[in-house]
C-alpha positions as CSV (number, residue, x, y, z in Angstrom):
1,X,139.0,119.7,41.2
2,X,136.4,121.5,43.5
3,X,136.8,118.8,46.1
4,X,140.6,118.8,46.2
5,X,140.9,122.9,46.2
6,X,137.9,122.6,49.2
7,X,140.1,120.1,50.8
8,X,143.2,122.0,50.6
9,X,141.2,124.9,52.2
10,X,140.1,123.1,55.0
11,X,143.5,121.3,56.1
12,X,145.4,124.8,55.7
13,X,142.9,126.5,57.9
14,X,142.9,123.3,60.4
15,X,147.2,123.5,60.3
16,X,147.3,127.3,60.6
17,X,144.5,126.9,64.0
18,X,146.9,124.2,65.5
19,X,149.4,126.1,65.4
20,X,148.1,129.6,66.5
21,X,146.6,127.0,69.7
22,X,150.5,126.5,70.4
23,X,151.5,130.5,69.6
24,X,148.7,131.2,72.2
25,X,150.1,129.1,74.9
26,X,153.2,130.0,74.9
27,X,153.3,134.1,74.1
28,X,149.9,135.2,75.0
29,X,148.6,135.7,78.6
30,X,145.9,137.3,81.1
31,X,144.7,140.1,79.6
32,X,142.5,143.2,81.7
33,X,141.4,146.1,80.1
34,X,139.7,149.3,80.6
35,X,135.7,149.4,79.5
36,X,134.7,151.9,77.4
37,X,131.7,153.8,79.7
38,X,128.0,154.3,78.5
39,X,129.1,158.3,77.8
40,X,131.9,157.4,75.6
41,X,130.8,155.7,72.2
42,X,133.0,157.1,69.4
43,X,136.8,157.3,69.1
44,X,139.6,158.7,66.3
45,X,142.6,156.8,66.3
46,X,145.5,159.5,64.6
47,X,148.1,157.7,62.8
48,X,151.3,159.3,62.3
49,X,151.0,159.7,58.5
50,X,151.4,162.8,56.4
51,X,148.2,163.8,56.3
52,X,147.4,163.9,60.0
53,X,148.9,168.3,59.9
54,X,146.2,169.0,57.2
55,X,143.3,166.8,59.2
56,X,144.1,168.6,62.1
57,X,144.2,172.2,60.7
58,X,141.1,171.5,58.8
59,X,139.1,169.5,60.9
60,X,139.9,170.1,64.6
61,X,136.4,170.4,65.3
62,X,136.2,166.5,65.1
63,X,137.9,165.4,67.4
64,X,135.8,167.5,69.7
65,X,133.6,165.4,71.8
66,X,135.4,161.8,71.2
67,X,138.2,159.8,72.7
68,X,141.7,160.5,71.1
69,X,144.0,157.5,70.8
70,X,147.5,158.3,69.9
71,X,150.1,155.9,68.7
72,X,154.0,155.3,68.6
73,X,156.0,158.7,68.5
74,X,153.2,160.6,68.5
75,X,154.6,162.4,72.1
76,X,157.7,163.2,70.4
77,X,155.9,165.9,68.7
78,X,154.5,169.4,70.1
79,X,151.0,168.0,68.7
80,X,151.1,165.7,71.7
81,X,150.5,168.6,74.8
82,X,147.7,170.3,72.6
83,X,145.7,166.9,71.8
84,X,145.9,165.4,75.2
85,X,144.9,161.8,74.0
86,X,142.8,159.6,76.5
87,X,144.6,156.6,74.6
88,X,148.4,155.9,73.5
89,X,149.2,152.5,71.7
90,X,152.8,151.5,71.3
91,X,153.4,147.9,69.8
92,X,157.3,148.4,68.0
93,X,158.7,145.5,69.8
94,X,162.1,146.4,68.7
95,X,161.5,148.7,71.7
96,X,161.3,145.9,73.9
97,X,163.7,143.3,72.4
98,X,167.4,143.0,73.2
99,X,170.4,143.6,70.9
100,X,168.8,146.3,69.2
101,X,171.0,148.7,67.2
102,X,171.8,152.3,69.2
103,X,169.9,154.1,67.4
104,X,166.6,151.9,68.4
105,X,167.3,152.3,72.0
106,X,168.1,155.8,71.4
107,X,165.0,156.5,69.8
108,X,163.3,154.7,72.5
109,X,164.4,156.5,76.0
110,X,163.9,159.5,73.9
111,X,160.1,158.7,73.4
112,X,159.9,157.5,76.9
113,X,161.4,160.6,78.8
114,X,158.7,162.9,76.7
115,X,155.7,160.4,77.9
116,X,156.8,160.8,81.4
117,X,157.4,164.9,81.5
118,X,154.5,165.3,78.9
119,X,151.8,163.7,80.3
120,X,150.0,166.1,82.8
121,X,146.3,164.6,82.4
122,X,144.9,161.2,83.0
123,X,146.2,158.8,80.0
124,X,145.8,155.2,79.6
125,X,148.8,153.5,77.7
126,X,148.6,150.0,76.1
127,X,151.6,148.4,75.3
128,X,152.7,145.1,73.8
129,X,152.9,142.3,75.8
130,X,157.0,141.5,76.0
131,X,156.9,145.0,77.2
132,X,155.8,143.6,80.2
133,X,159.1,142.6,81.2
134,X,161.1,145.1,80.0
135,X,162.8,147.5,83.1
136,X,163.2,150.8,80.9
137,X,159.6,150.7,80.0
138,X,158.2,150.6,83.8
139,X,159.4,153.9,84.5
140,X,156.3,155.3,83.2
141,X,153.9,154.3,86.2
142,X,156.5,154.6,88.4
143,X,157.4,158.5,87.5
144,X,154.0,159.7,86.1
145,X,151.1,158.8,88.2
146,X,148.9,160.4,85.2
147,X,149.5,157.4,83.4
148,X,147.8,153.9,83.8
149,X,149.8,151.0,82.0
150,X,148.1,148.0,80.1
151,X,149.4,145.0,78.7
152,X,147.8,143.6,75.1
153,X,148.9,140.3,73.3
154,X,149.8,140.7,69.8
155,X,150.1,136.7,69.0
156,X,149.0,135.9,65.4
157,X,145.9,134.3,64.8
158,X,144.9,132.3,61.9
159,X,142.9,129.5,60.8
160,X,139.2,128.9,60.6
161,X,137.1,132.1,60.3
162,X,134.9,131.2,63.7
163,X,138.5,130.0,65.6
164,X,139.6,133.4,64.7
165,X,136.6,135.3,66.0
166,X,136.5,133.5,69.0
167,X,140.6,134.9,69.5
168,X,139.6,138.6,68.7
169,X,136.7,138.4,70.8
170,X,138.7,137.1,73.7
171,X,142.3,139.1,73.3
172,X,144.0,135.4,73.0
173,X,146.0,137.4,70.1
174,X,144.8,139.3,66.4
175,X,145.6,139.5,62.8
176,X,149.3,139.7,62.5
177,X,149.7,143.2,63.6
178,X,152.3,144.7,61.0
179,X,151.0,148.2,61.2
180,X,150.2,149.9,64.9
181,X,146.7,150.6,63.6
182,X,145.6,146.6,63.3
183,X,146.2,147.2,67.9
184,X,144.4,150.2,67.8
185,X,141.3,149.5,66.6
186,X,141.2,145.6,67.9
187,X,142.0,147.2,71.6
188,X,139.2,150.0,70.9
189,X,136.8,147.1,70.0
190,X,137.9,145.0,72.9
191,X,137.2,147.7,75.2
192,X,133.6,148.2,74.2
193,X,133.7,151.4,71.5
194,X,131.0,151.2,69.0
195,X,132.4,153.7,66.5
196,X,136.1,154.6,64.9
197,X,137.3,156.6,63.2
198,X,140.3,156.9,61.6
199,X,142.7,160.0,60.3
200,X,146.4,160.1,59.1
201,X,146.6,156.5,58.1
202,X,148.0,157.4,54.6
203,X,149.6,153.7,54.3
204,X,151.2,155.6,50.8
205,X,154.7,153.3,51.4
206,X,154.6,152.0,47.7
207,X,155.5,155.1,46.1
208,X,157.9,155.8,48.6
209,X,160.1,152.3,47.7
210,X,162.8,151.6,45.4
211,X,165.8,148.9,45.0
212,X,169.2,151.0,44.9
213,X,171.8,149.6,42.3
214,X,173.8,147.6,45.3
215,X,170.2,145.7,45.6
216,X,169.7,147.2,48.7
217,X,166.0,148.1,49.7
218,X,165.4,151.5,50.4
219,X,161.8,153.1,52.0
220,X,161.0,156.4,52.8
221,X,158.6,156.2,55.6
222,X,157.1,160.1,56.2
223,X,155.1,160.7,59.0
224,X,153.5,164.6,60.0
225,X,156.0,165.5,61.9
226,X,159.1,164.8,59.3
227,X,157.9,165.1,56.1
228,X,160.4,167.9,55.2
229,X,163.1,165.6,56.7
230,X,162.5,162.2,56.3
231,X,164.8,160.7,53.7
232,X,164.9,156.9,52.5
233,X,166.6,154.1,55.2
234,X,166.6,150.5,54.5
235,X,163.7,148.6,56.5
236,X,165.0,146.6,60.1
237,X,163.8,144.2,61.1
238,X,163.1,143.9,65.4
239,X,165.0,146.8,65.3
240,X,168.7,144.9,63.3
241,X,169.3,144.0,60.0
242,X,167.5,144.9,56.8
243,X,165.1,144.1,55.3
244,X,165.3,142.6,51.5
245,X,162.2,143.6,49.0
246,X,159.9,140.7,49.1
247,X,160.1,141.2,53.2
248,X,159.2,144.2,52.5
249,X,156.1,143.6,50.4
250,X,155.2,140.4,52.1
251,X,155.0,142.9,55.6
252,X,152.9,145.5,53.3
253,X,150.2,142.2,52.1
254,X,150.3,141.1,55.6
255,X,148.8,144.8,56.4
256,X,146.3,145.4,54.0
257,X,145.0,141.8,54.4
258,X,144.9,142.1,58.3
259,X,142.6,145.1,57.9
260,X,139.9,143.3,56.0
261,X,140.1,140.7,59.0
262,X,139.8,143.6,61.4
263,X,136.7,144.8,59.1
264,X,135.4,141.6,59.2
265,X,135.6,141.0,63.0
266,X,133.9,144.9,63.9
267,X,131.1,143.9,61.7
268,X,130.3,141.0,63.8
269,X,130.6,142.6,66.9
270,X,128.6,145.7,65.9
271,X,131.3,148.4,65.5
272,X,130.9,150.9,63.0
273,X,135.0,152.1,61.2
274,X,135.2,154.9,59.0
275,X,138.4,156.1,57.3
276,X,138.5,160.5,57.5
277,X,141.8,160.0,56.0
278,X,142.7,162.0,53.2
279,X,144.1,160.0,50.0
280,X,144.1,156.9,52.1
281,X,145.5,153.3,50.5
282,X,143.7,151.3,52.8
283,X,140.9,149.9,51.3
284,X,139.0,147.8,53.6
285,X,136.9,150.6,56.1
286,X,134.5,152.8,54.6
287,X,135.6,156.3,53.6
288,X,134.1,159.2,55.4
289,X,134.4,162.7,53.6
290,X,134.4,165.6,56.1
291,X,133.4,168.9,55.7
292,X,135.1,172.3,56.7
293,X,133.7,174.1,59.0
């Protein structure tokens, strides 16, 4: 039984390497990033989540000293002027794709426009790589010479645990990045950073779901800056159609897992995470208490 369960192992992982090989050839490409320098060693990567208001009121005094990244709507909000991030990370390719519903390309420009008449200090901004091609995203460099643009591939890796390593360690693609965090701290690593840290990555969407008597799906994603407003929406999917409820659990397993890849792969390469998040459901970084000052 041993034998056949080891074998079933091994030709999974060898199927599942073959075809990340072809996944890589065909969506993944060049990749040059910025290196972290010798003076900068520790970043916190804020997530949009509830809890990032009370981190911020409570412990502003951490992020003193250490790289800001920033991800998805974050410049929609006033927070965005008074944390000036070094880093922004933006991987919702339903900003990118075509035939999006209106209210995904509105939402889009929107975020856009504030990036550009925002940003008034040096900022480097990582997108995904279909971004690459899109015409309403390349008015950032063009209109905000503040703002250096890079290019990331977010192909799915799997298969044997050293085939995977060897993808990380080379930006050939990552763990299927369901959640914006999973880019964020791959791209951090990539780029040299030795410690993380990570605040308002609540990940609290179980408690927040519920099936509504017309078996549609409904999820109530609250972030900081809408918490009072936020009110349940089905899930899209690249930005059309909804999403029924084992999508939407299969999406959640695919994030949790992906994080104990991510944990995996920053051990190997030396890099130290810690989770300052406050009642946190991710359970694969080490949790860091902090201290009011």
């Amino acid at each position: 039984m041993k034998i056949l369960l080891s074998l079933q192992v091994f030709f999974t992982s060898l199927i599942q390497s073959l075809l990340t090989v072809g996944k890589i050839v065909i969506l993944s490409r060049f990749v040059k990033l910025p290196k972290a320098k010798s003076s900068e060693k520790e970043v916190v990567i804020l997530g949009n989540g509830p809890s990032l208001t009370g981190f911020v009121n409570e412990h502003r005094y951490f992020l003193d000293n250490k790289l800001k990244l920033v991800v998805n709507h974050f410049a929609d909000t006033e927070l965005y002027e008074s944390i000036k991030p070094e880093m922004y990370v933006i991987n919702a390719i339903e900003f990118w794709s075509e035939g999006v519903d209106k209210d995904v390309i509105e939402r889009r420009n929107r975020l856009i426009d504030n990036i550009i008449k925002k940003t008034q200090w040096e900022m480097s901004l990582f997108l995904g790589m279909k971004a690459k091609k899109s015409k309403a995203w390349k008015r950032i460099e063009k209109e905000n010479k503040n703002i250096k643009v890079y290019y990331f591939n977010v192909t799915p890796v799997e298969g044997f645990e050293k085939f995977k390593m060897f993808c990380y360690k080379y930006q050939l693609g990552m763990p299927r990045p369901h959640n914006i965090l999973i880019p964020s701290i791959m791209l951090v690593i990539k780029m040299g950073y030795k410690k993380v840290y990570i605040a308002g990555a609540d990940h609290s969407w179980l408690q927040e779901l519920y099936v509504a008597e017309d078996n549609t799906a409904y999820l109530n994603q609250k972030h900081f800056y809408d918490i009072k407003t936020s009110k349940p929406e089905i899930m899209k999917k690249a930005g059309k159609n909804k999403r029924k409820l084992h999508e939407i659990l299969h999406k959640f397993y695919l994030t949790f897992k992906g994080y104990f890849d991510v944990a995996n792969y920053a051990k190997k390469q030396g890099v130290a995470i810690y989770n300052v998040t406050k009642n946190t459901y991710i359970d694969a970084f080490e949790r860091l208490k902090l201290q009011r000052k």
